[in-house]
C-alpha positions, -999 to +999 in steps of 0.1 A: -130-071+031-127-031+028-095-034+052-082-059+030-088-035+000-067-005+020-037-028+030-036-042-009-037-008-027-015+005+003+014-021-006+008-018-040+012+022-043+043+021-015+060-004-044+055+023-072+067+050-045+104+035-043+110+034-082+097+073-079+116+078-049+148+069-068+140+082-102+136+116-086+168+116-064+188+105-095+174+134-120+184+155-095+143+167-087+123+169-058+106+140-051+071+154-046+048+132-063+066+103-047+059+115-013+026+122-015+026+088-033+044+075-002+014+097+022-011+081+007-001+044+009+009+050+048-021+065+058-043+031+037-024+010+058-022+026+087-064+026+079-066-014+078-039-018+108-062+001+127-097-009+117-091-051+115-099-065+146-062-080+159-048-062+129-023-078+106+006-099+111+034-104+076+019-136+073-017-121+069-005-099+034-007-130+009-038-136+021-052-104+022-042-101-016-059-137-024-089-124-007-090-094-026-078-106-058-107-134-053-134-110-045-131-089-079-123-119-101-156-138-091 
């Protein structure tokens, strides 16, 4: 369950990274926040690629989110 919780908030932070990512470039700023934003969210999935036993395959994110999603709304 925790490597499903790392791969979930992982996905979820790289999504808000690319809206930052852009919003940066296009004020003509650094995009600093956005790459630590974009640190952090590699480094929680490479966490629960690592640590999961046969790791993750692209069919194995919906799930992961229904599993986590399930687990806090019980």
């Amino acid at each position: 369950m925790q490597n499903d919780l790392f791969l979930v908030v992982g996905v979820i932070i790289l999504v808000f990274t690319v809206p930052a990512i852009v919003s940066a470039f296009s004020e003509g700023r650094p995009p600093r926040i956005a790459a630590i934003m974009l640190l952090i969210s590699g480094g929680l999935i490479a966490i629960a690629l690592t640590q999961k036993p046969g790791g993750y395959s692209f069919e194995d994110i919906p799930q992961a989110f229904v599993r986590v999603i399930g687990h806090y709304l019980r």
